[in-house]
C-alpha positions in Angstrom: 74.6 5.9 67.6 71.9 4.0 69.6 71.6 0.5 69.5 69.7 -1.4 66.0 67.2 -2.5 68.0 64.7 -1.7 70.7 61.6 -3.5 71.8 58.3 -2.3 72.9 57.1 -1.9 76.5 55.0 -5.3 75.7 57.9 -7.2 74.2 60.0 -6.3 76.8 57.1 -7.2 79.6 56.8 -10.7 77.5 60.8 -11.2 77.2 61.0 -11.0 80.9 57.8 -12.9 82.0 59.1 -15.5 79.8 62.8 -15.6 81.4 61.0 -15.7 84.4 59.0 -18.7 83.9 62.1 -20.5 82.4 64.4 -19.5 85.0 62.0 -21.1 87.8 62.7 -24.3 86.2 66.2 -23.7 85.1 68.4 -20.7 85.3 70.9 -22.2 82.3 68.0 -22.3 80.5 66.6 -18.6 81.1 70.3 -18.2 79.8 70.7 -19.8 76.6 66.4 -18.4 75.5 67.5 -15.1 76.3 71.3 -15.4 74.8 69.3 -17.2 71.5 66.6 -14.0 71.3 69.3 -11.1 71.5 71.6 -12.9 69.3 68.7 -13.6 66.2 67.3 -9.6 66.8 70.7 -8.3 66.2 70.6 -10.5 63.1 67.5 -9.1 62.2 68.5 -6.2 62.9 71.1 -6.2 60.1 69.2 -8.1 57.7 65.0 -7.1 58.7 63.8 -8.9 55.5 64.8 -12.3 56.3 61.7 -13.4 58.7 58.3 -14.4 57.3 55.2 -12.4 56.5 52.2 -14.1 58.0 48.4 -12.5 56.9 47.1 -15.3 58.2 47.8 -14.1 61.6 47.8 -10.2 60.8 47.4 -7.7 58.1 49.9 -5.6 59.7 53.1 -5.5 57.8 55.0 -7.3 60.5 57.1 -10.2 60.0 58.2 -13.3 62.4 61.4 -15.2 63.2 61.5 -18.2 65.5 63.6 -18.9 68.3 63.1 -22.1 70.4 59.1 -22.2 70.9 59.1 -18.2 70.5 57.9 -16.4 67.9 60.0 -12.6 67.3 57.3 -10.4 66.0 58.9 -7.3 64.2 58.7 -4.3 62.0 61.5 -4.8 59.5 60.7 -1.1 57.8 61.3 0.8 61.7 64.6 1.8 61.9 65.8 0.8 64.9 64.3 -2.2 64.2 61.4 -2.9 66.7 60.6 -5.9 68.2 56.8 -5.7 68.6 56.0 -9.3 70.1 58.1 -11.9 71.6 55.1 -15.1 71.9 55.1 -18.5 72.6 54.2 -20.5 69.5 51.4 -22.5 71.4 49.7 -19.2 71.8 46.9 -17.8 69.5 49.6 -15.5 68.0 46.6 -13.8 65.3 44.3 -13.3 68.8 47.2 -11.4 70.5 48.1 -9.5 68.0 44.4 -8.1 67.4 44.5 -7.0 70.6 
């Protein structure tokens, strides 16, 4: 059996871009984002209902769970759950997720 999760190409590119920028700064820090983001997608993982539905951002039926200043964007009806989006909070989330 596979893992409960998997990310998209563009989650993935935004997990590491994201580790990158952290780790330029601090490498404990890349650390504990990335330890933090693996730890609440394997929650989510076993329990997808438990993030938030946001139509003001999209009328896809995604849902979002935070982690530090990072928003997890997910499917919670894909099984393995997939992590479509992992964005900063500051960010115009409903933009990026148009696009």
């Amino acid at each position: 059996m596979g893992p409960p999760f998997t990310f998209t190409e563009e989650a993935e590119t935004q997990l590491l871009q994201i580790l990158d920028y952290l780790a330029a700064e601090s490498e404990l820090a890349a650390l504990r984002v990335r330890d933090a983001i693996y730890d609440a997608v394997t929650k989510l993982a076993e329990a997808p209902g438990i993030g938030h539905s946001r139509q003001d951002l999209t009328n896809r039926p995604l849902k979002f769970w935070s982690v530090y200043s990072y928003l997890l964007v997910y499917d919670p009806g894909s099984r393995p759950l997939t992590i479509v989006a992992i964005l900063h909070g500051a960010r115009d989330v409903g933009k990026l997720l148009d696009t």
